[in-house]
C-alpha angles and dihedrals in degrees: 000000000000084000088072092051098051120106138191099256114184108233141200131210138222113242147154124005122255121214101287096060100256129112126259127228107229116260083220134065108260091206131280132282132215103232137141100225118194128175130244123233101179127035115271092224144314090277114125098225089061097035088108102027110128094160132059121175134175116223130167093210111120092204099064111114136160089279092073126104121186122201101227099188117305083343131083117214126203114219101230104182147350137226102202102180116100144038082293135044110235112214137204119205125186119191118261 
C-alpha cells in the first residue's frame, strides 16, 4: 500500500564547509530516491530531533542520512533524522 504512494524526488546532499565552517548543500542533483513523502500536522513528540519536523517519508533506500535534501516540488526539504529500524526508513524533513 505505501508502495503505491512513493515517487522518484531529485535530492541534494550536504558537503564540504565554506568558509564560514558550515556545510554546503551541492549546486548538482546527487541523483533521485524512491520514497512516499507525507506531511505532519501535529509534532511528533517533544523530542528534539522531531521538534521541526513538518515532513515525514518511508523509503526503502539504506544510504539516506541526515545530509540529503530532497526537492519536494518548488520546496526543498532537509532530512533531519532517521529511524533505521524496520522493513522501511522513517524519515524526518524540516523546510529549508
Amino acid at each position: 500500500m505505501i508502495n503505491a504512494n512513493m515517487r522518484f524526488y531529485d535530492y541534494f546532499t550536504f558537503g564540504a564547509a565554506d568558509e564560514y565552517g558550515q556545510a554546503k548543500l551541492s549546486e548538482d542533483i546527487k541523483g533521485s530516491i524512491k520514497i512516499a513523502i507525507f506531511t505532519t500536522a501535529q509534532g511528533v513528540t517533544d523530542d528534539i530531533r522531531y521538534k521541526n519536523a513538518s515532513y515525514i517519508g518511508l523509503t526503502n533506500d539504506t544510504n539516506i542520512n541526515d545530509s540529503y535534501v530532497i526537492q519536494y516540488g518548488a520546496e526543498k526539504l532537509k532530512a533531519q533524522y532517521v529511524q533505521p529500524q524496520g522493513r522501511l526508513k522513517q524519515v524526518f524533513f524540516v523546510n529549508i
